[in-house]
Structures are given as structure tokens and as C-alpha cells.
C-alpha atoms as an extended CHARMM CRD file, in Angstrom:
* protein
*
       182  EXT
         1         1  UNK       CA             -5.5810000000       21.6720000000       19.8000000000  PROA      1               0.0000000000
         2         2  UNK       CA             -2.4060000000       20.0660000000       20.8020000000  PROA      2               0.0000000000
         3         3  UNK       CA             -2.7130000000       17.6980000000       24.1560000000  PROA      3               0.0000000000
         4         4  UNK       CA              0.0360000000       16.3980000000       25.7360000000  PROA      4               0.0000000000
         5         5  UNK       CA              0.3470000000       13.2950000000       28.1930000000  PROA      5               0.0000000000
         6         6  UNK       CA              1.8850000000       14.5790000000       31.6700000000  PROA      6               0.0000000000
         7         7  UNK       CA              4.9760000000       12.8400000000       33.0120000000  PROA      7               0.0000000000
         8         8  UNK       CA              4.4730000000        9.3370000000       34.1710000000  PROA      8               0.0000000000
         9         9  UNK       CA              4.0640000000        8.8310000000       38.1470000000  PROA      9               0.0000000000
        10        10  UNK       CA              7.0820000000        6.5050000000       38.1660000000  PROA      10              0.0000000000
        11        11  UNK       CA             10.3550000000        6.5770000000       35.9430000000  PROA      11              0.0000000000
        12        12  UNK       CA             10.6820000000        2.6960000000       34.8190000000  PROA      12              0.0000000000
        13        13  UNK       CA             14.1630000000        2.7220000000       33.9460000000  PROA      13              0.0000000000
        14        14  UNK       CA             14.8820000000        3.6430000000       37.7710000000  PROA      14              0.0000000000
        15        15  UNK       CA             13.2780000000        0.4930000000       38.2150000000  PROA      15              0.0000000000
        16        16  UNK       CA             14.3980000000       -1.5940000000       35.4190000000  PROA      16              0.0000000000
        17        17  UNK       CA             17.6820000000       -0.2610000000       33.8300000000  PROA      17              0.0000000000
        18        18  UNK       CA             17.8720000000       -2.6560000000       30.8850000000  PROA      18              0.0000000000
        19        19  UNK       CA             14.7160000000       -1.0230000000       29.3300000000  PROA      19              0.0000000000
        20        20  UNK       CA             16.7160000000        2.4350000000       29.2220000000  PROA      20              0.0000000000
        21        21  UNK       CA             18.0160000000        2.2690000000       25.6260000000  PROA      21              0.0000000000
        22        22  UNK       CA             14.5410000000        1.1540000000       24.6440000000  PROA      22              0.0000000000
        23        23  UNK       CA             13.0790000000        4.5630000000       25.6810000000  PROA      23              0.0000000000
        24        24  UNK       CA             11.6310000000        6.5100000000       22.2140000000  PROA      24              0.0000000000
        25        25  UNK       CA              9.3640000000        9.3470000000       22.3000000000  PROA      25              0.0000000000
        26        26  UNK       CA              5.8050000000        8.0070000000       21.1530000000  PROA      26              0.0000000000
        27        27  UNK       CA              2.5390000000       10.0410000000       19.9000000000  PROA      27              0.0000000000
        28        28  UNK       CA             -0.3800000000        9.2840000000       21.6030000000  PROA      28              0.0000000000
        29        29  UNK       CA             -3.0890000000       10.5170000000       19.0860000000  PROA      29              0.0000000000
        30        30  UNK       CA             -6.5660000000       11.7060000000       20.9980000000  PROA      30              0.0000000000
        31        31  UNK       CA             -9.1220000000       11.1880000000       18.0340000000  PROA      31              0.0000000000
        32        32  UNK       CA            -12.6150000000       12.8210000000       18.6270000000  PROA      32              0.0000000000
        33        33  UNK       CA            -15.9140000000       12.5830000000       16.5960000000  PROA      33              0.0000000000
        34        34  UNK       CA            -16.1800000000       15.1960000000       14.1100000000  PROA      34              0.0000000000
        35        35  UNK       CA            -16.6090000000       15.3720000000        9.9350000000  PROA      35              0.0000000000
        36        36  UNK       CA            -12.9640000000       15.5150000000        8.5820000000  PROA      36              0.0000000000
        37        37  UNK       CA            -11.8190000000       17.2690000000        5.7580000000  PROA      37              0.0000000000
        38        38  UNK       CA             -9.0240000000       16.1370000000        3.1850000000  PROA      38              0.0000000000
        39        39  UNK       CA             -7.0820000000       19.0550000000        5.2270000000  PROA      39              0.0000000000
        40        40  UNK       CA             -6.8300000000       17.6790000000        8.2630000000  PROA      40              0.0000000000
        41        41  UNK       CA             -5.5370000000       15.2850000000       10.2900000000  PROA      41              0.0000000000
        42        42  UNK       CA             -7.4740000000       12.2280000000       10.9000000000  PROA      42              0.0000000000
        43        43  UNK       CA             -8.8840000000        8.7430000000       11.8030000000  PROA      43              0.0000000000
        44        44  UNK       CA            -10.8190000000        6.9810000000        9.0150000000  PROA      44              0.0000000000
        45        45  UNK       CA            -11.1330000000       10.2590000000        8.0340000000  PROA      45              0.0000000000
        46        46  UNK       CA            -10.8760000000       11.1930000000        3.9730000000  PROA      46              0.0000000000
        47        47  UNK       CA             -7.3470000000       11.7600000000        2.5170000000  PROA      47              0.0000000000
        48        48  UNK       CA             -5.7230000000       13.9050000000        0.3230000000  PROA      48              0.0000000000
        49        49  UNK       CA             -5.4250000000       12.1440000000       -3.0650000000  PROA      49              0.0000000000
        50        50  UNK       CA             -4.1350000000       12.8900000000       -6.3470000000  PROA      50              0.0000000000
        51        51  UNK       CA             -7.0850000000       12.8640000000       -9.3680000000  PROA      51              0.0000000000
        52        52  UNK       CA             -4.8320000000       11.3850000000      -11.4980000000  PROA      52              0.0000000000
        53        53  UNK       CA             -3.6520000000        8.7580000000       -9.2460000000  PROA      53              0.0000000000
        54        54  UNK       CA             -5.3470000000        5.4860000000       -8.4900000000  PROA      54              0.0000000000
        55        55  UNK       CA             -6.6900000000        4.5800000000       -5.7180000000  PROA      55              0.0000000000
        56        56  UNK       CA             -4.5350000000        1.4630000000       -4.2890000000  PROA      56              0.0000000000
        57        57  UNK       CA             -6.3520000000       -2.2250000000       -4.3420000000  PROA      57              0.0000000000
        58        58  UNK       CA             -5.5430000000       -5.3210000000       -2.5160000000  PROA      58              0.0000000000
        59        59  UNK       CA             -3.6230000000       -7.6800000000       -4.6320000000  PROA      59              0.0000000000
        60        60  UNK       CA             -4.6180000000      -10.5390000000       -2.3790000000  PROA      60              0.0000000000
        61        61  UNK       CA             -8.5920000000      -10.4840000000       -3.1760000000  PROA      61              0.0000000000
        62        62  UNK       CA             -8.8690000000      -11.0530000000       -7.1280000000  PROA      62              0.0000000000
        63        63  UNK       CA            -11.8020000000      -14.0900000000       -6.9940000000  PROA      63              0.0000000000
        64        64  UNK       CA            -15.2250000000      -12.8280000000       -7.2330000000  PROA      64              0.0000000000
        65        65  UNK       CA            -16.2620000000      -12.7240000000       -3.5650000000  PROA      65              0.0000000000
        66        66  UNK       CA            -15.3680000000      -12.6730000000       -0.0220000000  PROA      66              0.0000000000
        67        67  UNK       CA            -15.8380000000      -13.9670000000        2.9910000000  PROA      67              0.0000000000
        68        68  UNK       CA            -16.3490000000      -11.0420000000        5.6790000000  PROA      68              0.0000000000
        69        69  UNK       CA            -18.7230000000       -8.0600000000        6.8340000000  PROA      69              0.0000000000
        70        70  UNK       CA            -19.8330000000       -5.7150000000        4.3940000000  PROA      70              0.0000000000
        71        71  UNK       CA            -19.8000000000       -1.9700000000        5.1360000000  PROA      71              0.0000000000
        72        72  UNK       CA            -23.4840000000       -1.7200000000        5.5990000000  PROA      72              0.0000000000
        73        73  UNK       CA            -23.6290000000       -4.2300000000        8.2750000000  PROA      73              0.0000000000
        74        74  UNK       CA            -20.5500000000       -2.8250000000       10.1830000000  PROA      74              0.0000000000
        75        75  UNK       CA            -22.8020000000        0.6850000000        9.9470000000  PROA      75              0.0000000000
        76        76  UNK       CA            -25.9530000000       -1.0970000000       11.0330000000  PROA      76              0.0000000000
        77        77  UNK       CA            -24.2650000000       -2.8250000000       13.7450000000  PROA      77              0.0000000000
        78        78  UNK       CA            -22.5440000000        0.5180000000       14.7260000000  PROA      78              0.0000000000
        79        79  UNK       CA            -25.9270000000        2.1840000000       15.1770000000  PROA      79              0.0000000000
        80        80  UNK       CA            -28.1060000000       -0.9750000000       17.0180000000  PROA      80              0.0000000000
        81        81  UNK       CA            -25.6190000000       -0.6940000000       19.6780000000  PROA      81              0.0000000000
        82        82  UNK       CA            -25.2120000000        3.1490000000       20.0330000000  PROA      82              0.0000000000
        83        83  UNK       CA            -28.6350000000        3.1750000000       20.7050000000  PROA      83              0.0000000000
        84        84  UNK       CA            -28.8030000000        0.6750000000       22.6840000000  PROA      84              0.0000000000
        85        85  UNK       CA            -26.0700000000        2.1710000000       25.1540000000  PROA      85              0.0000000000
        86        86  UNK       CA            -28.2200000000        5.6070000000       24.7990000000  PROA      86              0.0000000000
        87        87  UNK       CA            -31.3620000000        3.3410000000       26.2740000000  PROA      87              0.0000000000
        88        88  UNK       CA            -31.8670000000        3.2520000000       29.7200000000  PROA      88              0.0000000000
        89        89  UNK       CA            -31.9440000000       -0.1220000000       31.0950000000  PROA      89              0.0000000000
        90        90  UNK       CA            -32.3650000000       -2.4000000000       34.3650000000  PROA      90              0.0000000000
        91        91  UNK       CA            -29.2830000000       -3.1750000000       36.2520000000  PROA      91              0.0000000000
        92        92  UNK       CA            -27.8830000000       -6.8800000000       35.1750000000  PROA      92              0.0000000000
        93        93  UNK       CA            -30.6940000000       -6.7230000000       31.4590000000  PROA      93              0.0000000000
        94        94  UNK       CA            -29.3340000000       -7.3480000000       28.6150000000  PROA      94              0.0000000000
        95        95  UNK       CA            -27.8530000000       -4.6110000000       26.6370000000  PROA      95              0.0000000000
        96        96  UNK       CA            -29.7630000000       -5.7190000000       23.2520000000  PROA      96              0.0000000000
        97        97  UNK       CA            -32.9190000000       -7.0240000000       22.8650000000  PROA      97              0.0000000000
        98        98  UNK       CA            -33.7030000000       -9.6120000000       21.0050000000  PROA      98              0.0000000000
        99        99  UNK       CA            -34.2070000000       -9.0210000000       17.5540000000  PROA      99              0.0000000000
       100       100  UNK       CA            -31.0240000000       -6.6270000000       17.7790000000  PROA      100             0.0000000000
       101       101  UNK       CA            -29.0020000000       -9.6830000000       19.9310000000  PROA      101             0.0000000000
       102       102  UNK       CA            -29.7650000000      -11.4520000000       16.5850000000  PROA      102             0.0000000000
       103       103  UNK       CA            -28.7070000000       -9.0820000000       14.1050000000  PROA      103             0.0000000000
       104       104  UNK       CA            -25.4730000000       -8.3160000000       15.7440000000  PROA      104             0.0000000000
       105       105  UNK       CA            -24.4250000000      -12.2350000000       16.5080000000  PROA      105             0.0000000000
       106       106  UNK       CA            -25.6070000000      -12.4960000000       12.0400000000  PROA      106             0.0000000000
       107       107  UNK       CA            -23.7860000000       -9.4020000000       11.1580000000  PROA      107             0.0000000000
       108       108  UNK       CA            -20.5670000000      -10.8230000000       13.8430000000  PROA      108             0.0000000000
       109       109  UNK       CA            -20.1700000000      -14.1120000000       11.8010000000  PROA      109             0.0000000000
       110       110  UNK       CA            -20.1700000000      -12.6030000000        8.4310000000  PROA      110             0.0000000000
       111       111  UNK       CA            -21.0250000000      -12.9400000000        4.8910000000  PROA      111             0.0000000000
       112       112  UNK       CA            -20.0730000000      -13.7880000000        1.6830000000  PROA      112             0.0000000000
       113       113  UNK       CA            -20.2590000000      -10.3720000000        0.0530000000  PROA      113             0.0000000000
       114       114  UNK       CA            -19.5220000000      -10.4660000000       -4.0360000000  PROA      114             0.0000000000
       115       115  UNK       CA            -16.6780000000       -8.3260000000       -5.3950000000  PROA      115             0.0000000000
       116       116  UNK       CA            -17.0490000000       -6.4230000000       -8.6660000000  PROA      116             0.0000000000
       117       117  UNK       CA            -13.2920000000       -5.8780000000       -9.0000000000  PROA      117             0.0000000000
       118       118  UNK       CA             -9.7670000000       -5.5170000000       -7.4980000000  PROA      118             0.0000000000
       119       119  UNK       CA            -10.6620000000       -4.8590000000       -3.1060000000  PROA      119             0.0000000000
       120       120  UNK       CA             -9.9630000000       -0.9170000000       -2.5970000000  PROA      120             0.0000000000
       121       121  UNK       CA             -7.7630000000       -0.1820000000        0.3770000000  PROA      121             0.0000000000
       122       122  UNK       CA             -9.4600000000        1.6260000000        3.2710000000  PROA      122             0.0000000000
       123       123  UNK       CA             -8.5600000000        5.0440000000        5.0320000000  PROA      123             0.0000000000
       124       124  UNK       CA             -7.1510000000        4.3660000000        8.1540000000  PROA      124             0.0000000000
       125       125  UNK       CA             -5.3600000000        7.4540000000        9.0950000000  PROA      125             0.0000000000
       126       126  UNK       CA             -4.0340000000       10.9870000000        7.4800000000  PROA      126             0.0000000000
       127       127  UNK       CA             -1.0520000000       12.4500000000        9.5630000000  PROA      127             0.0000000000
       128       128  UNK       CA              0.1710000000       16.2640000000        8.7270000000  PROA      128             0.0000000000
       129       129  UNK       CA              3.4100000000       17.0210000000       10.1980000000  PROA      129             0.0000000000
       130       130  UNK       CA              2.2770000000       20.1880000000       11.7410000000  PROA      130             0.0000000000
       131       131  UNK       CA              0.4260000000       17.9790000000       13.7760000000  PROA      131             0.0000000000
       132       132  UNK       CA              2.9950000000       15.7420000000       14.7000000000  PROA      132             0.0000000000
       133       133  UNK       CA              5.7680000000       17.4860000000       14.4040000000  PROA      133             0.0000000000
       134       134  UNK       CA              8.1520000000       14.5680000000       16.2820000000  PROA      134             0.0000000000
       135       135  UNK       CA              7.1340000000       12.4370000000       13.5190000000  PROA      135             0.0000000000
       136       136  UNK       CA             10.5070000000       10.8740000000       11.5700000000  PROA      136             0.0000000000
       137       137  UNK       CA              9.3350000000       11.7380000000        7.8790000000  PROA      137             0.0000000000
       138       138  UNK       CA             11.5570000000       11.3360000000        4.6680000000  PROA      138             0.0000000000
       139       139  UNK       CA             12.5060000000       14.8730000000        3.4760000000  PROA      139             0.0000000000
       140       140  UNK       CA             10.0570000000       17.2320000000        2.2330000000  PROA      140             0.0000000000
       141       141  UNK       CA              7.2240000000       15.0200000000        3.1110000000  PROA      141             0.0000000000
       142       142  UNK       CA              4.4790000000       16.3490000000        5.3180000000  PROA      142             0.0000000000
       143       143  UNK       CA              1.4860000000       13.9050000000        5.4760000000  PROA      143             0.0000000000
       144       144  UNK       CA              1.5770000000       10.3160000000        6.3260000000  PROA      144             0.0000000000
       145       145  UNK       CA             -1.2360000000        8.6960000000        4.9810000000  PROA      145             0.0000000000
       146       146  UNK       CA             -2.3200000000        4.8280000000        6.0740000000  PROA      146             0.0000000000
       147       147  UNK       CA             -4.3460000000        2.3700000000        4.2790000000  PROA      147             0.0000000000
       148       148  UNK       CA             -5.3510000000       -1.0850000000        4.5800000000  PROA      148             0.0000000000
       149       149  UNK       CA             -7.4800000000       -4.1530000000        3.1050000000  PROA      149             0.0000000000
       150       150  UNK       CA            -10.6930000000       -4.4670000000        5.0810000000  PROA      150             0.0000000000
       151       151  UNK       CA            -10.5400000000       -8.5630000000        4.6960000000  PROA      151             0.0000000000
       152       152  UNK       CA             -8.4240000000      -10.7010000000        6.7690000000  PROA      152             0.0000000000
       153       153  UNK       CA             -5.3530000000      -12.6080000000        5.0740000000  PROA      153             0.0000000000
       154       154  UNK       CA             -5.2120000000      -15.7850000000        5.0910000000  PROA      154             0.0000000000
       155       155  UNK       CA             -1.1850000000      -16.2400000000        6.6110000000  PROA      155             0.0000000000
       156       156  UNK       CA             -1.5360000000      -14.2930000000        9.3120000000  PROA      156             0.0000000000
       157       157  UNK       CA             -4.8710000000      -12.5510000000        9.9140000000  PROA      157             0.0000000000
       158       158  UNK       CA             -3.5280000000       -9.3500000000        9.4900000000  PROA      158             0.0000000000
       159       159  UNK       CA             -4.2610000000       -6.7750000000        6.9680000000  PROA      159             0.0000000000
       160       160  UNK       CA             -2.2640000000       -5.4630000000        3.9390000000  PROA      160             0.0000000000
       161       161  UNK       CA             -1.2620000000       -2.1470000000        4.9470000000  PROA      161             0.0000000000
       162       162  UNK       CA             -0.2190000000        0.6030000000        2.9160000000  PROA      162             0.0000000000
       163       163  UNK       CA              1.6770000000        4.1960000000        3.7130000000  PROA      163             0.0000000000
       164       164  UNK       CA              1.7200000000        6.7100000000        1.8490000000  PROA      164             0.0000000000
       165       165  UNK       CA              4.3750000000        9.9200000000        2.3720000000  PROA      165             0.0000000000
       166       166  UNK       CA              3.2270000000       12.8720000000        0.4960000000  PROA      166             0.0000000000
       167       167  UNK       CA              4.0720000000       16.9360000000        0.1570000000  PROA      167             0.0000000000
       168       168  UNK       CA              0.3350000000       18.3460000000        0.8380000000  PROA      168             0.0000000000
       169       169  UNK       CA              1.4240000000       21.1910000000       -1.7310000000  PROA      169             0.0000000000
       170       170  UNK       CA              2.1150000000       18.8470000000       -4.5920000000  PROA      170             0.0000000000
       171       171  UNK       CA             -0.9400000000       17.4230000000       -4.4540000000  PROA      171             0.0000000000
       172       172  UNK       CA             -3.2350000000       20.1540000000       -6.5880000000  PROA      172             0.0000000000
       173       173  UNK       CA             -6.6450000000       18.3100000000       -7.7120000000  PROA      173             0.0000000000
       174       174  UNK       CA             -7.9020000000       16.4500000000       -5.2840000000  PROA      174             0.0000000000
       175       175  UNK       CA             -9.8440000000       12.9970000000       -5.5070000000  PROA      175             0.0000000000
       176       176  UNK       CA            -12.9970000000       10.7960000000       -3.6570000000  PROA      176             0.0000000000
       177       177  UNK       CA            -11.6200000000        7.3830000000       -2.9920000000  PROA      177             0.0000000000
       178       178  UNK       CA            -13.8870000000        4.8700000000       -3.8670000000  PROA      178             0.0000000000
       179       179  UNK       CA            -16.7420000000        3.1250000000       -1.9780000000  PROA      179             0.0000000000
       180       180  UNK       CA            -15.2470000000        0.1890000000       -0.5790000000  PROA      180             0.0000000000
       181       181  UNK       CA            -16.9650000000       -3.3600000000       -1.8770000000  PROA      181             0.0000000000
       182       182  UNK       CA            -20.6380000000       -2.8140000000       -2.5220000000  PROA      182             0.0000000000
């Protein structure tokens, strides 16, 4: 379903001139909960890989742990506070109780978590041009695919990020990508 943002209240550049050669069209994406498929576009959703191509790794991460959260306890967390917001509760109590208050501040601070080989890179998002079709694309590509590291880096705190242009038709066997560090 395509959704489009209506036409802002006020025009800005009426306002402020100088921001007039600024103006670009942007894509606001409206993501919704749902089970993906390599087919469509997505967030964190699975992508459309190649068999025979490897799955990209993090050349930053090659010592034998890391300091971080490991998947598990970013799904745990995840589901403590769902249900939590699901619970009914007292005006001004405390959204967690106590046992979960604890598990989210351990879970929040992080772990060492042991690495049994290069860091995979993470599905972030999967793009198809015929759902944004305004997207500026190299020629004959189709699907924009983003990845990243899921640990911090050390210079500037932000992660390695990886894109990926593709033609959806040129991709004929199609692969898992692997289960990100234990």
C-alpha cells in the first residue's frame, strides 16, 4: 500500500528563503509488524542474498569477544516490556516490577558475549524500487539493501554500515544469512 505524507501546513522557504536550494524530496518509510519475505520490502526484515555469496562480516571485531548485548537479551528485554505495557497498571506505578526492573537495567549495561569468528553484519533494511520509485539508484539496480555491525566502534560510536545495490532478477538461489553472534 503506498502512503503518502500530505502537504505541510506552512511552506518554510516562504519563511526562510536561504533553505530553498536545500529542498529534496525525502521518503518517509511507514514500517508495520508483519513476517517479511526475501520479496519484499522491509525493516530488519530478511534479504535477498546470493547462495554463493558470503555473507559480509565486520572487519573491526576479530578478538575473541565483545563487549555488548547479545541477541537473546535484546529479545528478552523486547518481550518483559511488551508485556509490561499490555499490563494494566496504577496511575504514577512503575512500569516494571521488580525482578523485570532488574533484568532490563542487567541486560541495559551489557555483556561480554564470546565470538566464534569474524562479527556478521545485521539486516537493517531491503528497499525494492517499485516501492520507492523516487529512489536515485545506479542503473539497472532495483533493491537497496542495508547492513550494519551490531557493536559500537570505538572512534565514533557508530556502526559499520554496509549497502548493497542489487538487480532482484540476477539473484537466482537464494540464501539464510547467518545467526548473528551466539
Amino acid at each position: 500500500m503506498l502512503r503518502t505524507t500530505p502537504p505541510r501546513p506552512v511552506d518554510v522557504t516562504v519563511h526562510f528563503p536561504e533553505l530553498a536550494p536545500l529542498a529534496r524530496n525525502a521518503v518517509r518509510l511507514h514500517p508495520r509488524a508483519g513476517v517479511p519475505a526475501t520479496v519484499d520490502s522491509s525493516i530488519g526484515g530478511p534479504l535477498l542474498w546470493p547462495a554463493r555469496e558470503p555473507w559480509p562480516t565486520c572487519p573491526d571485531h576479530g578478538s575473541p569477544w565483545q563487549r555488548g548485548v547479545a541477541p537473546e537479551d535484546i529479545r528478552l528485554r523486547r518481550r518483559i516490556l511488551a508485556a509490561a505495557w499490555r499490563r494494566p497498571k496504577e496511575e504514577g506505578a512503575d512500569l516494571l516490577s521488580p525482578e523485570e526492573r532488574a533484568t532490563v537495567d542487567r541486560i541495559s549495561k551489557g555483556s561480554r558475549i564470546p565470538l566464534d569468528g569474524p562479527v556478521p553484519m545485521v539486516p537493517v533494511a531491503q528497499l525494492y524500487a517499485a516501492d520507492v520509485p523516487d529512489l536515485p539508484r545506479p542503473d539497472g539496480a532495483d533493491l537497496l539493501q542495508l547492513l550494519w555491525c551490531p557493536f559500537d566502534h570505538d572512534e565514533d560510536y557508530l556502526p559499520r554500515t554496509e549497502l548493497r545495490w542489487r538487480t532482484a532478477a540476477d539473484v537466482p538461489t537464494r540464501s539464510a544469512p547467518p545467526r548473528s553472534h551466539r
